[in-house]
N, C-alpha and C positions, 0 to 999 in steps of 0.2 A: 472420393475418400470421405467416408463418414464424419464428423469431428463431434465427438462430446462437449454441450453445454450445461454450462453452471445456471442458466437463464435460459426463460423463455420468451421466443421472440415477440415484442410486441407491435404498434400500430404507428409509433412515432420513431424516438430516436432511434431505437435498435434497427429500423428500416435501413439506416440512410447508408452503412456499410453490409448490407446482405449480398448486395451482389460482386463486390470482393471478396466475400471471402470463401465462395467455395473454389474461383479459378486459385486461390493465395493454398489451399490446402492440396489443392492437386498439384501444385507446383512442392510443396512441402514431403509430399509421397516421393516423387521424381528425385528428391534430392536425398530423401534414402535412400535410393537405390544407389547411390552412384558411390558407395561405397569409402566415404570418407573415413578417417580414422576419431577416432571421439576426441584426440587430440587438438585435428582441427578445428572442431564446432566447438572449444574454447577457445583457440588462439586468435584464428580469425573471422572469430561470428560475423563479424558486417556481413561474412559471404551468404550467411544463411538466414541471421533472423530480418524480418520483413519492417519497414520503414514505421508502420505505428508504436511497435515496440520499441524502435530506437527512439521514437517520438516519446515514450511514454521515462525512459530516462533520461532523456534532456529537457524533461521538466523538473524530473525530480532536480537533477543538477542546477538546473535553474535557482531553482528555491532556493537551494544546497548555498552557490554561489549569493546570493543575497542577502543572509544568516551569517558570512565572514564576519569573525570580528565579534559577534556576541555568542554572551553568556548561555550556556546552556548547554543540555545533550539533547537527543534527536530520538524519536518516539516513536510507534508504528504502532495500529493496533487493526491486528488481521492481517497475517503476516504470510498467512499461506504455506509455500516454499521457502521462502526468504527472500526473493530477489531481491525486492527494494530493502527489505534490512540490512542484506550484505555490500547491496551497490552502498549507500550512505556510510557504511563501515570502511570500506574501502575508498571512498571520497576522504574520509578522514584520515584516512593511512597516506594520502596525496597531498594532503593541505593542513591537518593537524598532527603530524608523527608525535607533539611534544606537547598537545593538549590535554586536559584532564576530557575531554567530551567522548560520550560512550551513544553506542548504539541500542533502546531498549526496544523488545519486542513484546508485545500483549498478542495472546492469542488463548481457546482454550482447544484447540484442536480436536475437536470434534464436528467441523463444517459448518455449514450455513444451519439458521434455523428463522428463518422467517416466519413472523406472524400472520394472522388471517389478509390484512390489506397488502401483503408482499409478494403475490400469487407470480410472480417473474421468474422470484428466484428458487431455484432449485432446494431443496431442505436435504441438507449433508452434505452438498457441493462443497469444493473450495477444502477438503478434509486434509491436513497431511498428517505425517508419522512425527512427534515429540523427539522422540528416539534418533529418525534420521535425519532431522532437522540439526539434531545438536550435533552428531558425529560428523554430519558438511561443516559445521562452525569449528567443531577441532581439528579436521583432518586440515583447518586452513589455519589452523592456532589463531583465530579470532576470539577466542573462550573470554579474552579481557577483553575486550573491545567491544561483542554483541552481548548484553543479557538478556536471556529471553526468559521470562514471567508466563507461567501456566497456569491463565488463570480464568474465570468468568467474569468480563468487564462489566458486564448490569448488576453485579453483586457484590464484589470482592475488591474495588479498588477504593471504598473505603480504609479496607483493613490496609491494604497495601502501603496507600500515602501515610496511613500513620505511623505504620514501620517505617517511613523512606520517607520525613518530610522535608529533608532539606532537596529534591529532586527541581529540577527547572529544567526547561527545555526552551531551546529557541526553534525548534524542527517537532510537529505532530501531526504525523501521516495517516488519519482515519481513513482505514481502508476495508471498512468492516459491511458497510453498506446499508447497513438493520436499522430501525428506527431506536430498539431500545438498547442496542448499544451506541449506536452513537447520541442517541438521549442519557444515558449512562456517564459516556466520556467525557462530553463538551465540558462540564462544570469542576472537574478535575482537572482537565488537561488545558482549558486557557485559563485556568486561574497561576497555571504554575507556566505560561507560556513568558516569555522574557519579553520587555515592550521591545518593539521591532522583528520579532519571531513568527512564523507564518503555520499557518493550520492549513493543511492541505485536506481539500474534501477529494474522494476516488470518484466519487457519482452521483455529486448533487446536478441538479435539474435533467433526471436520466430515467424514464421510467421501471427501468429495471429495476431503481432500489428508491422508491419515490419516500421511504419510510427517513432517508437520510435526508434529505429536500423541509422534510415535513420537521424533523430536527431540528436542524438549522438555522429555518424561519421561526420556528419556537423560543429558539434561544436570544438568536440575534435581532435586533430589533431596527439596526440605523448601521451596519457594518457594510461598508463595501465590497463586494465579493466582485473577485477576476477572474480570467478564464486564460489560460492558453491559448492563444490563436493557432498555433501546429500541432497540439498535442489533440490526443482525444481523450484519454484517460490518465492522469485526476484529471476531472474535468473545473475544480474550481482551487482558489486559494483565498485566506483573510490573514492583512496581516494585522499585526495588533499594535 
């Protein structure tokens, strides 16, 4: 079974899982056939999605869990589908039903658009629907809980914080990958980060998106940056 990427494969990191993952997609064929009801690949995903992606939200929860207790809402920008927007929304519905903390989403939905030195990633990959992004967010009456921002982050979040500057967040999930958005983000979004509040990177030291790597070290000068030891994707976090 074929599988559509958003990247192309390169000579380092993206090696080190190549050879899982085409037995992991033909096991993925297999399990449509078998004819499950779409009910169940909600109720009881464990049976179907594969162990990096459960990996990939018990980091976020990780984070999630370590931000108890402060000030702030919780951020995403490149949101995609929404999963990690809704999974943190839904973290909050578990552990703040009676907080004011909201989940915001940056994206401008129109896919990737990588510069000349980002030859990895795919230009319009990663694209969804505005439209059906938000009807998944009401048909779950989340409409208060997630706001999602339609916007272009290398341009437009000046205007934004000044309409919105009382915003603070203790949770900012860059998951955009591009050098000039996240060159764009970083000096907006840890300025209003809460001290003790954590910046999650999706793919720094990765060379699929090395434009975010090249960010980061721009910005950051003396920050300690950590890594997940289980997870693979984010692959880093700073806390502040």
């Amino acid at each position: 079974m074929a599988h559509k990427k958003d990247y192309v494969t390169g000579t380092m990191e993206t090696r080190k899982f190549e050879d899982r993952k085409e037995p992991y997609y033909k096991g993925l064929q297999k399990i449509k056939e078998l004819n499950y009801e779409t009910e169940d690949f909600i109720h009881y995903f464990p049976c179907f999605t594969g162990h990096m992606t459960l990996a990939r939200y018990l980091s976020l929860n990780e984070c999630y869990q370590k931000t108890m207790g402060l000030a702030g809402h919780i951020a995403e920008v490149g949101i995609y589908k929404g999963a990690a927007l809704l999974f943190f929304a839904k973290l909050t519905q578990i552990y703040e039903p009676n907080t004011l903390t909201q989940v915001h989403g940056f994206d401008w939905f129109m896919g990737n658009a990588p510069s000349e030195n980002e030859k990895n990633i795919v230009a319009g990959s990663d694209a969804e629907s505005y439209e059906r992004l938000m009807e998944l967010i009401h048909a779950q009456q989340l409409q208060n809980t997630v706001l999602v921002h339609k916007l272009d982050a290398t341009k437009e979040l000046d205007a934004f914080f000044e309409a919105h500057p009382h915003l603070q967040f203790k949770i900012v999930f860059l998951d955009a990958g591009m050098y000039e958005v996240v060159k764009a983000c970083l000096p907006h979004f840890w300025n209003r980060l809460t001290k003790g509040g954590i910046l999650i990177l999706d793919q720094f030291n990765f060379e699929v998106a090395p434009g975010e790597t090249q960010a980061v070290v721009e910005f950051f000068k003396d920050k300690e940056i950590r890594t997940f030891p289980y997870g693979w994707m984010p692959t880093a976090y700073i806390v502040k």
